[in-house]
VEXTI-961457 format. One line per field, with one value per residue: residue in one letter; x, y, z of N, C-alpha, C in turn. Coordinates in steps of 0.001 Angstrom, whole numbers, always signed. Example, Ala and Ser with C-alpha at 12.3 -4.5 7.8 and 13.67 -1.06 7.14 Angstrom:
BEGIN
resn (a,s) $
n.px (+13190,+12850) $
n.py (-5690,-2250) $
n.pz (+7800,+7080) $
ca.px (+12300,+13670) $
ca.py (-4500,-1060) $
ca.pz (+7800,+7140) $
c.px (+13200,+12900) $
c.py (-3300,+30) $
c.pz (+7800,+7870) $
***
This chain:
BEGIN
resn (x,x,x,x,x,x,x,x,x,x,x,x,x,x,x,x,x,x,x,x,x,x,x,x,x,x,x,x,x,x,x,x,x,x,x,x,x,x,x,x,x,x,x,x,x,x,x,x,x,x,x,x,x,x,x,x,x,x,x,x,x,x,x,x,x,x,x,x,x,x,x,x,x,x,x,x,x,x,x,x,x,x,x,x,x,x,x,x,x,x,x,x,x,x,x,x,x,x,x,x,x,x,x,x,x,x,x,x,x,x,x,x,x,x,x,x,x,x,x,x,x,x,x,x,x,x,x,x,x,x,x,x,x,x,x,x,x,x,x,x,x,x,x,x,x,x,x,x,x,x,x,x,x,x,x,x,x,x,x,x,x,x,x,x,x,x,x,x,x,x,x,x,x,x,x,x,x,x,x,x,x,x,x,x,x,x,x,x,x,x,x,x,x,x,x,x,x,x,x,x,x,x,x,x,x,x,x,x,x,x,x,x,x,x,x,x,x,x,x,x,x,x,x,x,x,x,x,x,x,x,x,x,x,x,x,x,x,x,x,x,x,x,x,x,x,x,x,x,x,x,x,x,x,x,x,x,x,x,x,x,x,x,x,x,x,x,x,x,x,x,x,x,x,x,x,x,x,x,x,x,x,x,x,x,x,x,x,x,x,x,x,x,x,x,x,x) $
n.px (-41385,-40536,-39901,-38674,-35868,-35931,-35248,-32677,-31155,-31142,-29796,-27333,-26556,-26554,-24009,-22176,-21790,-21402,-18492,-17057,-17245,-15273,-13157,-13729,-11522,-9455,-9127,-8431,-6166,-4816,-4896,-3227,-1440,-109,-201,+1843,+3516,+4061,+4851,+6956,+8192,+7966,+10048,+11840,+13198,+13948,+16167,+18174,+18318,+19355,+21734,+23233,+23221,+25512,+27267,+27603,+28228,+30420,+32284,+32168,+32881,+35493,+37286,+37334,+38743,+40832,+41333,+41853,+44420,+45641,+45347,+46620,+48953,+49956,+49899,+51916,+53870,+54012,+54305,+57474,+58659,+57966,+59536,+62028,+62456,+61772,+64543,+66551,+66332,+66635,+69249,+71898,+74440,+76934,+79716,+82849,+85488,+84937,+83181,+81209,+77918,+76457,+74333,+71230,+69731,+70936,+70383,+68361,+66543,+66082,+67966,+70353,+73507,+76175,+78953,+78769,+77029,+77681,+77975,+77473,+80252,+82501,+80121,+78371,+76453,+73328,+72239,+73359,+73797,+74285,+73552,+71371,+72808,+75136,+78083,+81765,+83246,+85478,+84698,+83621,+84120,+83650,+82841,+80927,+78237,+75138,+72512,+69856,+67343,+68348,+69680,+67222,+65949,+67913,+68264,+65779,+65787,+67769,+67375,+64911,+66243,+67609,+65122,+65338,+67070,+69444,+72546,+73943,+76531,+77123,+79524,+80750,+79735,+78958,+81001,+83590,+84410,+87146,+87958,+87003,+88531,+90901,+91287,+90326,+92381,+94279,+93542,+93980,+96587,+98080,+96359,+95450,+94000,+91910,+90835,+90447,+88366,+85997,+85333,+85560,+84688,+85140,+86304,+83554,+81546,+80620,+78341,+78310,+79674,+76800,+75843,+73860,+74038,+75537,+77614,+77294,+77853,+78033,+77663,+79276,+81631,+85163,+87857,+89250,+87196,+85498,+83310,+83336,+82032,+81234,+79678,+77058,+76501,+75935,+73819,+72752,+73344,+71524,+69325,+69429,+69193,+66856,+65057,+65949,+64470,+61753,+62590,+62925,+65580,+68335,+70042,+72570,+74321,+73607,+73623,+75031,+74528,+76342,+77373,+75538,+75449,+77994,+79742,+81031,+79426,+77602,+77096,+76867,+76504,+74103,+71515,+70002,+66762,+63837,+60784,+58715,+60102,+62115,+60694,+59789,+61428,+63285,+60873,+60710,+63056,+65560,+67951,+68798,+69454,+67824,+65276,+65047,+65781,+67547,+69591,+72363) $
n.py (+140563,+138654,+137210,+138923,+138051,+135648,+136169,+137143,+135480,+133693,+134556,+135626,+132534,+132148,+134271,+132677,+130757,+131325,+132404,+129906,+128754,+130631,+132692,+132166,+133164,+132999,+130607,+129487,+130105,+129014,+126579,+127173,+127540,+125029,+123572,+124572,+124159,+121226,+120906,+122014,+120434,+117957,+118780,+118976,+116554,+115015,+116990,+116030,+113620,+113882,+115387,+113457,+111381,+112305,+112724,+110101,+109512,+111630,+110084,+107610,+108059,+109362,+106622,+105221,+106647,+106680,+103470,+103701,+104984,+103227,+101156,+101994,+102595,+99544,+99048,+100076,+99680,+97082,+97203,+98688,+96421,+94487,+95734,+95888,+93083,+92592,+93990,+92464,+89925,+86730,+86511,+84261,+85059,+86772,+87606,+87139,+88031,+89489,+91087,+90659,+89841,+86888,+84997,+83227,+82090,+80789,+79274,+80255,+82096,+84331,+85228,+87420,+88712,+91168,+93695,+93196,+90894,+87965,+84607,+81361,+79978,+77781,+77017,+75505,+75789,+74385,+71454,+72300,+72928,+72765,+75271,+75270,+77221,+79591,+79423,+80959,+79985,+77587,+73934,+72029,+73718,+75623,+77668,+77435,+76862,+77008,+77584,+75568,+76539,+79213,+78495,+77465,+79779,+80955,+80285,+80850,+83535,+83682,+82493,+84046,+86149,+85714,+84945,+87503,+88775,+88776,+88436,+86169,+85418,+83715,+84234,+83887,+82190,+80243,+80913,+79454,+79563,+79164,+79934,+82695,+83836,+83998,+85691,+88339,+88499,+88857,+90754,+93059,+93065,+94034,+96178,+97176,+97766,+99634,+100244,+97034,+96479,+98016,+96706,+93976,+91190,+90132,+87322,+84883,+86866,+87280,+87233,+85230,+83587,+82234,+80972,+82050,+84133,+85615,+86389,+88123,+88573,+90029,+88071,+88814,+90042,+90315,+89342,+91779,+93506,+92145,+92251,+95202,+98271,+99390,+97818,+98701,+99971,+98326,+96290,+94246,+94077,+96784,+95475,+93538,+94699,+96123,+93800,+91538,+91597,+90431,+87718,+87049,+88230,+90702,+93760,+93869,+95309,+98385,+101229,+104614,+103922,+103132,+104130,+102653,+100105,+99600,+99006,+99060,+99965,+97536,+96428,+94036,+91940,+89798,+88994,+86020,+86568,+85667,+86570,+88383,+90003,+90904,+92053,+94694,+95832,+96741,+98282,+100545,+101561,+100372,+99306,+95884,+96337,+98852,+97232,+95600,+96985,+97004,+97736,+97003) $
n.pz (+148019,+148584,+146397,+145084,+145810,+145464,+142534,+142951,+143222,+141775,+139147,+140488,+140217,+137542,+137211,+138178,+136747,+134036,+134765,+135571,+133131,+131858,+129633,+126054,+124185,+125817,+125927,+123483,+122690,+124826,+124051,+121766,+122626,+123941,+121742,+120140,+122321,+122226,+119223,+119728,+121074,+119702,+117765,+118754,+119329,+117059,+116556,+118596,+118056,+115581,+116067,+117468,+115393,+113660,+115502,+115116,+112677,+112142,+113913,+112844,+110320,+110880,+111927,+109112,+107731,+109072,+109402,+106277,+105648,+107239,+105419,+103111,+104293,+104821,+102019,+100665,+102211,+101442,+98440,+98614,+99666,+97443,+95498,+96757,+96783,+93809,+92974,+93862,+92281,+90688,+91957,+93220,+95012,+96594,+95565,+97683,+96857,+94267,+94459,+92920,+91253,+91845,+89588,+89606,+87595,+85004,+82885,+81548,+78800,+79984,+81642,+83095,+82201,+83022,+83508,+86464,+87100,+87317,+85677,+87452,+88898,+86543,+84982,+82101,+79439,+79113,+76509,+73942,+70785,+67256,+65118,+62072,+59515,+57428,+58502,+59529,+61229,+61322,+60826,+64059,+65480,+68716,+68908,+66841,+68555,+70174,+72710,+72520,+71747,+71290,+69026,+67575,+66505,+65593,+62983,+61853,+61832,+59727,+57490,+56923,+56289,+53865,+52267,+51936,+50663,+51949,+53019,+55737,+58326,+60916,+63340,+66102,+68677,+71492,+74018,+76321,+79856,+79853,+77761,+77361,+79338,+77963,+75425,+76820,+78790,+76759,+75255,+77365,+78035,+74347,+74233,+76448,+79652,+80075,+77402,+76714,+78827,+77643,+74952,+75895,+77421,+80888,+82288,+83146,+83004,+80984,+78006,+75849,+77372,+78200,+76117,+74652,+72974,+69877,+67600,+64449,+61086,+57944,+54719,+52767,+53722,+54469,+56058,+57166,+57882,+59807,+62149,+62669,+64045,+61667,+60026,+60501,+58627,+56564,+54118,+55221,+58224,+58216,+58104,+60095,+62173,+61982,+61986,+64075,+66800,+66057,+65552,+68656,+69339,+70350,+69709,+71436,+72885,+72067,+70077,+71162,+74378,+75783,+77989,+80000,+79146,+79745,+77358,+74603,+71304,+69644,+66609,+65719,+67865,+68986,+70869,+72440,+73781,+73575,+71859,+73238,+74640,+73532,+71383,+72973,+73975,+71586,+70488,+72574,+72765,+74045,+76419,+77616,+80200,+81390,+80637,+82537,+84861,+87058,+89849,+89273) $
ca.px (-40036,-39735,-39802,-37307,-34701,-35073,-34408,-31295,-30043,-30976,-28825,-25924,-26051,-26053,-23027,-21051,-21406,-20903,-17397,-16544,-16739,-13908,-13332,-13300,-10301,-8315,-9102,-8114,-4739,-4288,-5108,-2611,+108,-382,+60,+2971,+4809,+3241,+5397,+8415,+8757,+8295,+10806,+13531,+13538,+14756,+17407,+18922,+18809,+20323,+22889,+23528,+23806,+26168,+28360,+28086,+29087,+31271,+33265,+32549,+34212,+37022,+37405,+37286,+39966,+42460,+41065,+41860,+45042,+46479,+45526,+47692,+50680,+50204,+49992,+53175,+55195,+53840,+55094,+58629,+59384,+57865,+60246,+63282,+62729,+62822,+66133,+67477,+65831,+68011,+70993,+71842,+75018,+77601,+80928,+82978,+86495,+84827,+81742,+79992,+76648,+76192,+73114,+70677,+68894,+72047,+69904,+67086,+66391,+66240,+69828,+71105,+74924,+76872,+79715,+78482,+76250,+78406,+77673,+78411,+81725,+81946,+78783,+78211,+74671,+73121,+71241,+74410,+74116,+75334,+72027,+71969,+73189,+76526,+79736,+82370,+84148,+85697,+83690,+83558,+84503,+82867,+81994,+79124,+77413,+74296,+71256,+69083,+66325,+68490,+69951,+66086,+65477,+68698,+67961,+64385,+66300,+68406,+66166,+64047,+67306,+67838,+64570,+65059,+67917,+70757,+73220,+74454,+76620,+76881,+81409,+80974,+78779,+79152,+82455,+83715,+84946,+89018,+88535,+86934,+89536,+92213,+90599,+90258,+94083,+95136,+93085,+94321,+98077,+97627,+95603,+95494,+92684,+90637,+90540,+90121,+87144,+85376,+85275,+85720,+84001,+85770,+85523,+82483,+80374,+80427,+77151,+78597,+79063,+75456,+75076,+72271,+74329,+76090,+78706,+77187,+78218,+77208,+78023,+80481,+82530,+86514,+88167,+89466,+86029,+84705,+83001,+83464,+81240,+81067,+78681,+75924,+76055,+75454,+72382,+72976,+73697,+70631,+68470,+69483,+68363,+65598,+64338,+66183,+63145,+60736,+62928,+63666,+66823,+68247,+71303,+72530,+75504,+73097,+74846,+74919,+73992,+77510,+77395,+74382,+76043,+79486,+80272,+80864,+78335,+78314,+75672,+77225,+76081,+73059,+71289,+68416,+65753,+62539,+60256,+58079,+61041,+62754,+60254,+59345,+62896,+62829,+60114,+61600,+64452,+66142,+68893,+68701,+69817,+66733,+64022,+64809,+65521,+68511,+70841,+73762) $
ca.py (+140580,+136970,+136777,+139177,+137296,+134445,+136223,+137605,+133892,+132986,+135802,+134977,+131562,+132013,+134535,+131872,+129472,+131970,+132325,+128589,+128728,+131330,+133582,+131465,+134052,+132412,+129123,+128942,+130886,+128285,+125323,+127232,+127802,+123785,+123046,+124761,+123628,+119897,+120800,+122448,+119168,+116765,+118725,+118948,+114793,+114869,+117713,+115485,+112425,+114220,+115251,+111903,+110566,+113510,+112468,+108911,+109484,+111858,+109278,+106239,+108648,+109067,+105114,+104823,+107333,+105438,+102332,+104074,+105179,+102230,+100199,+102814,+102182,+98499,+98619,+101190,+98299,+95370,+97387,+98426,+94665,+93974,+96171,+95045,+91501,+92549,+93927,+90891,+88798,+85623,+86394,+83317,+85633,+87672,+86697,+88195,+88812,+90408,+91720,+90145,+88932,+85489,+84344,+81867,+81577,+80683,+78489,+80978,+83121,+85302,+85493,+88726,+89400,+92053,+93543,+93487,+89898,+86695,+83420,+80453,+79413,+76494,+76890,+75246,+75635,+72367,+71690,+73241,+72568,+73904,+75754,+74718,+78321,+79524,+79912,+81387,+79294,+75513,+73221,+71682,+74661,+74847,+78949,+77107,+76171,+77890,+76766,+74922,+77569,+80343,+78077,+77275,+81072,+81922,+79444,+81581,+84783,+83665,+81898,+85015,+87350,+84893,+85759,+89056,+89362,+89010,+87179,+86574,+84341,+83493,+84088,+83747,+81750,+79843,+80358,+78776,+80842,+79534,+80668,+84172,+84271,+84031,+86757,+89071,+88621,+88797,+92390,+93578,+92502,+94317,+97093,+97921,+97536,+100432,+99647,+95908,+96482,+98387,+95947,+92740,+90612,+89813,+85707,+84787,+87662,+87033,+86888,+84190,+81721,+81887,+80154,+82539,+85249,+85144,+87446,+87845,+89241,+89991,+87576,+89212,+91050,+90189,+89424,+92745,+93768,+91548,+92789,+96258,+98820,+99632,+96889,+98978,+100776,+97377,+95767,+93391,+95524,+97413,+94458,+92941,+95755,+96309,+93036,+90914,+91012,+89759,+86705,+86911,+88570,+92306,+93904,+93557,+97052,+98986,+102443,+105860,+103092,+102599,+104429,+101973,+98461,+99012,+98519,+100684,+99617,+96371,+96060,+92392,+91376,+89531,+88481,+86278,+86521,+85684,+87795,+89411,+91026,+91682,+93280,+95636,+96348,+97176,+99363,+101698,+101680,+100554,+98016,+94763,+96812,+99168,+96594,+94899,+98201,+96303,+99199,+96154) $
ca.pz (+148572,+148676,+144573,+144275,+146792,+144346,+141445,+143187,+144048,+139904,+138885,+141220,+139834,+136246,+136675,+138678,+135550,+133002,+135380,+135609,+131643,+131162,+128041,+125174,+123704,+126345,+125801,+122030,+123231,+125716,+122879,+120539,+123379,+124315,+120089,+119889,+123101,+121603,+118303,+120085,+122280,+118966,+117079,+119399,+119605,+115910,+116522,+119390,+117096,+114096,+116462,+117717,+114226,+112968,+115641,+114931,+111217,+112270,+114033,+111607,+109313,+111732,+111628,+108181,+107253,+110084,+108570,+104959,+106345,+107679,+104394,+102365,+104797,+104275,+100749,+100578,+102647,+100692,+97467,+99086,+99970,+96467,+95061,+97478,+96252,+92640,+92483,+94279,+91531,+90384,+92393,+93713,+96042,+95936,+95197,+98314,+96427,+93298,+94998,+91470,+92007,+90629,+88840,+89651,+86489,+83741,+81732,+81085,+77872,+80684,+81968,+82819,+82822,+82283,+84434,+87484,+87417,+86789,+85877,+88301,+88710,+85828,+84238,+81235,+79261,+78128,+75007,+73105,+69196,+66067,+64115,+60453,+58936,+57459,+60036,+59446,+62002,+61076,+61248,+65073,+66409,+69909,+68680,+66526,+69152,+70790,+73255,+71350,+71867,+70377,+67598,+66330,+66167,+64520,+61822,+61186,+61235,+58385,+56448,+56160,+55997,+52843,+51509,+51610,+50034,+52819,+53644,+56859,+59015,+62310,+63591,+66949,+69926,+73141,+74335,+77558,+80350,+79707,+76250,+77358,+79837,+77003,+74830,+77564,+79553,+75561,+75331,+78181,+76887,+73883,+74448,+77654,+80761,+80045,+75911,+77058,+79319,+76393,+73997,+76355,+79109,+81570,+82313,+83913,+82875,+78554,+77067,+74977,+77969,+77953,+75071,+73975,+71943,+68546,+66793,+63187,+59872,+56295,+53671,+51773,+54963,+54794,+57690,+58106,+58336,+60319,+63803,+63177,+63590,+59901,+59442,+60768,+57327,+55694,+53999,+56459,+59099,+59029,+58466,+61596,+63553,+61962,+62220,+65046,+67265,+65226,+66204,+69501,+69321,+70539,+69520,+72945,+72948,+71406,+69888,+72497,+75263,+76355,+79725,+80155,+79407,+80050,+76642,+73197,+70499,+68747,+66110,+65173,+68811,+68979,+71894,+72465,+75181,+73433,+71409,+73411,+75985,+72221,+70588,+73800,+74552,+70415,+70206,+73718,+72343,+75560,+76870,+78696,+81608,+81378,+80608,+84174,+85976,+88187,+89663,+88861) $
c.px (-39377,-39188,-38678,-35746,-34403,-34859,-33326,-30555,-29898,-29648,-27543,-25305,-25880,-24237,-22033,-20827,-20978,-19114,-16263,-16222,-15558,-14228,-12965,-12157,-9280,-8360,-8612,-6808,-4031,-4188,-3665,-1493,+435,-144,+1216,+3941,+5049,+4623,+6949,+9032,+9315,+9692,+12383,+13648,+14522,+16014,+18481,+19417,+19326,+21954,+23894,+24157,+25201,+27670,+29055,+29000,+30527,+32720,+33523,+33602,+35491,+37950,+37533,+38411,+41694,+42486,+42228,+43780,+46746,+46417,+46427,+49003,+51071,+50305,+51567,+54419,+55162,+54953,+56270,+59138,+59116,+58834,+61522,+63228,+62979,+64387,+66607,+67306,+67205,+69386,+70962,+73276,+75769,+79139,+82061,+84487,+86226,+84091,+80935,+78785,+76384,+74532,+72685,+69671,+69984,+71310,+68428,+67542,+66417,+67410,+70188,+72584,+75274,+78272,+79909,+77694,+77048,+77808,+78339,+79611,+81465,+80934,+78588,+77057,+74747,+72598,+72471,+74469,+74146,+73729,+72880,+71688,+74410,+77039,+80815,+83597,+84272,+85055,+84127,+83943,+83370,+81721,+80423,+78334,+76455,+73176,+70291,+67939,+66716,+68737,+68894,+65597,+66377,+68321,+66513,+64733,+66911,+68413,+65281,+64962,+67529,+66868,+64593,+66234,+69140,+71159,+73945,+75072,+77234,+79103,+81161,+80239,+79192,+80828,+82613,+84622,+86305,+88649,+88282,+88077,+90711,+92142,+90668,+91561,+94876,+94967,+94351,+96264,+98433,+97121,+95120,+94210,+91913,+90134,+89379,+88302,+85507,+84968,+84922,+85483,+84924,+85554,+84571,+81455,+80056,+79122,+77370,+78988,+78265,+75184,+74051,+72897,+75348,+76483,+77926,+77837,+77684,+78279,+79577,+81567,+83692,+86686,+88595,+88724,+85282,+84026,+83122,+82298,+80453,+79786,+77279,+75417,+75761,+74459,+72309,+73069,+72193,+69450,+67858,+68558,+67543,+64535,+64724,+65331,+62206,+61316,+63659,+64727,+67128,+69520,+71700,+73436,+74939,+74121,+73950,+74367,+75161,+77789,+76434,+74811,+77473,+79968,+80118,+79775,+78938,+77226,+75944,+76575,+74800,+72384,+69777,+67875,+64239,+61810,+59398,+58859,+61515,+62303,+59513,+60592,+63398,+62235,+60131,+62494,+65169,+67167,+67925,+68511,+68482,+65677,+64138,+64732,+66514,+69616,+72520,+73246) $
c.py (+139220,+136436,+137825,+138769,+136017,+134957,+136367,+136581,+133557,+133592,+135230,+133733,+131115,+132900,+134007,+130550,+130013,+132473,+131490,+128509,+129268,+132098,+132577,+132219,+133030,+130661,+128785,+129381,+129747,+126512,+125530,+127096,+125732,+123353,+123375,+124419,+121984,+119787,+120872,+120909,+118137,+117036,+118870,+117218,+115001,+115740,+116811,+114291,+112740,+114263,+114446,+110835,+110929,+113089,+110994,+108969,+110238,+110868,+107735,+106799,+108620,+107331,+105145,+105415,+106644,+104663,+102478,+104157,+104320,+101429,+100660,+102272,+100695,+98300,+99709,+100223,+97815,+95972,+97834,+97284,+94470,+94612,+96401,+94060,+91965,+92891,+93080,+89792,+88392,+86251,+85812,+83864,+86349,+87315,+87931,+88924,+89522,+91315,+91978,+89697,+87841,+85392,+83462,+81621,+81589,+80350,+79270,+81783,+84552,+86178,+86726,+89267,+90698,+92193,+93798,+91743,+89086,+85471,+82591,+80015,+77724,+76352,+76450,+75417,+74028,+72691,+72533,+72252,+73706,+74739,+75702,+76467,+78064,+79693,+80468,+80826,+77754,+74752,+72015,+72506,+74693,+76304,+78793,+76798,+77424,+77196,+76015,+76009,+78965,+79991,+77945,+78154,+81797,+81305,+80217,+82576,+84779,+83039,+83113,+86354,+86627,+85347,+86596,+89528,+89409,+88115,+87219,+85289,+84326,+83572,+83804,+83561,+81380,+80180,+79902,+79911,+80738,+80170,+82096,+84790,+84744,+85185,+88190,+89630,+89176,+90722,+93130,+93859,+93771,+95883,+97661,+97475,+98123,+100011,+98282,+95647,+97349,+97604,+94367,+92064,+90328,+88142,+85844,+85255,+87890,+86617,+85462,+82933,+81416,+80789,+80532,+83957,+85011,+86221,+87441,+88615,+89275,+89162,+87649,+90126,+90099,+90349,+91037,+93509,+93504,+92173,+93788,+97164,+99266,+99103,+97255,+99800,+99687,+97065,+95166,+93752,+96247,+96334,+93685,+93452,+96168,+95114,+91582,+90367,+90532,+87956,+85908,+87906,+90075,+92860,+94650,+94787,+97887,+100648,+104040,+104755,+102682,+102918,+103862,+100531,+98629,+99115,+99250,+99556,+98612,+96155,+94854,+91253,+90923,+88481,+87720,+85888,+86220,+86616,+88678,+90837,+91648,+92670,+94630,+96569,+97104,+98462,+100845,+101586,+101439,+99472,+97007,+95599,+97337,+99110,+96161,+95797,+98015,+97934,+98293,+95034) $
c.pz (+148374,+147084,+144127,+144851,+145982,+143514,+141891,+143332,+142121,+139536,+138462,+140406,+138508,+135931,+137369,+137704,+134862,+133673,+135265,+133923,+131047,+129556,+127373,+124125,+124418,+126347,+124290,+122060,+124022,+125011,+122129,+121160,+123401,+122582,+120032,+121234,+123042,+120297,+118426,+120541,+120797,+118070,+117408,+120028,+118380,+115704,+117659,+118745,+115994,+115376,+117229,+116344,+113737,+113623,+115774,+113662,+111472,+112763,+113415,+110354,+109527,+111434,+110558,+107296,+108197,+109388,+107084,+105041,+106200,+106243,+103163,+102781,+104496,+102740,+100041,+100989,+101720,+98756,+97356,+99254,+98692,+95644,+95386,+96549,+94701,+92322,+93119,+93181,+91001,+90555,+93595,+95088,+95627,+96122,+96597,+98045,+95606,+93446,+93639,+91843,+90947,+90525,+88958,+88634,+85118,+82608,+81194,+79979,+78565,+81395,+81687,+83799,+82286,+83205,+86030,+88223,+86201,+86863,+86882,+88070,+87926,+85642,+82867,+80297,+78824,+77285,+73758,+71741,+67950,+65160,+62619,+59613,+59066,+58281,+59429,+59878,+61694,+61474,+62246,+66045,+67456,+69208,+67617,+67039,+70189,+71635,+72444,+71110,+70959,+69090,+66641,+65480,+65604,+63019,+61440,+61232,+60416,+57995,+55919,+56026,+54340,+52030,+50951,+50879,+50503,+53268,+54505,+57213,+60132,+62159,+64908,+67843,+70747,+73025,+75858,+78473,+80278,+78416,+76398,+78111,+79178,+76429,+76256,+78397,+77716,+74942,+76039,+78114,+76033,+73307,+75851,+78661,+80234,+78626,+76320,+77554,+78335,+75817,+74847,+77831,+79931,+81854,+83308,+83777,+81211,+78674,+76300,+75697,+78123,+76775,+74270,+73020,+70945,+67924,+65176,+62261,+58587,+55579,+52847,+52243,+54786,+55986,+58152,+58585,+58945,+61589,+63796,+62887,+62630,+59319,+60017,+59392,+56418,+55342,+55310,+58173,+59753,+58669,+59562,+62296,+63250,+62165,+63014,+65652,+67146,+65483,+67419,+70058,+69652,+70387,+70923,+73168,+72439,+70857,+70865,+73793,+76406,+78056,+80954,+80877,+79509,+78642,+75042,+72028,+69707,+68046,+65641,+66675,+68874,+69995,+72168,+73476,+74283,+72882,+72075,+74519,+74277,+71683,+71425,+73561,+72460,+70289,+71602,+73159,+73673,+75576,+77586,+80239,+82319,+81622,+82143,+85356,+86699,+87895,+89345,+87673) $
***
């Protein structure tokens, strides 16, 4: 009796360990549940930090398009004022009976009149001498006289018009503003205002008180031929204009241009600004007016 009271206690106490152990089913269930709530946890760190970043970029982006934005609007001013100030360029004011705008660069190759932009009241150029080519005009006349800058470069346009076969000579340069005045009241006389203003500067605003433009002609042109259109059918004629710029020079009334410059076509007109504005303003086919862009 007594030996089978201890087995009954053995028993007991192996199936209260085999108890404490548990199903090993649920223990690899309870490993796998514990792995995956292990994986869930690590991978929802990196979904909180993406979406942390997402809305950092998102709003560095934000910033960067204001940023972007604003540096547009500044660079939209800066080239409005930059494009204010050019059309004001060299105008020294505005005249308040003619509402002319005077010129503060007279003595430049650059100088741009027409009828709208006048030289200073009493402007003279300096450097005024005669260039060693034929004239047409008596000799001390003032009309031989040109800047020194244009006179060096008419003297190499006809020198190599000479080469080539043509002969040309200079009728008409600086004039002073009583003498354009004379010419112009004498138009007007004459031929009338509207004619007048066609053909003729008004004082103050002549190309030719510059000092930088020159009336030319062919060789063998009679006076009654002189200056007139005609002479675009000449050797001479189309020499010019084909090869003016090459020294500077631009036939300043160009022809169909007139509703441009004010002024009906003069292919005897010859204007000089320097070769590389020449031979641009050349190869566009364009005016003075054009090349600068000025709405006067």
């Amino acid at each position: 009796m007594q030996k089978i009271y201890i087995a009954s206690i053995f028993l007991i106490g192996l199936f209260l360990t085999a108890c404490q152990q548990g199903d090993p089913n649920t223990n690899i269930d309870e490993k796998e549940q514990t792995t995956q709530q292990e994986q869930q946890a690590d991978q929802s760190v990196p979904k909180k930090e993406t979406a942390k970043t997402e809305e950092q970029d998102n709003a560095s982006d934000g910033l960067n398009e204001n940023e972007s934005a604003k540096a547009d609007d500044s660079t939209n001013e800066e080239d409005k004022q930059k494009e204010e100030k050019e059309i004001d360029k060299h105008i020294a004011k505005v005249e308040k009976s003619t509402g002319l705008h005077v010129v503060d660069n007279p003595e430049s190759p650059e100088v741009y009149v027409n009828k709208q932009r006048t030289l200073p009241e009493g402007y003279v150029p300096p450097n005024l001498v005669v260039p060693d080519v034929s004239h047409y005009s008596s000799e001390g006349s003032p009309k031989r006289q040109l800047q020194k800058v244009a006179a060096d470069a008419l003297e190499q346009l006809f020198a190599e018009a000479d080469q080539q076969g043509i002969g040309l000579v200079a009728v008409s340069g600086y004039r002073s503003y009583e003498r354009q005045k004379q010419i112009y009241e004498s138009a007007v006389a004459n031929k009338g205002q509207e004619h007048a203003d066609k053909f003729s500067a008004r004082p103050g605003t002549s190309e030719h008180q510059t000092g930088l433009a020159m009336d030319v002609a062919s060789a063998t042109e009679t006076a009654a031929t002189l200056l007139e259109q005609s002479f675009k059918q000449t050797d001479a004629g189309t020499w010019l204009a084909e090869n003016a710029h090459n020294f500077g020079f631009i036939i300043r009334y160009p022809e169909g241009k007139n509703e441009i410059t004010g002024y009906n076509y003069e292919p005897w007109h010859i204007r000089y600004v320097g070769k590389e504005i020449a031979t641009e303003i050349y190869n566009e086919d364009i005016t003075l007016e054009e090349y600068f862009g000025y709405d006067y």
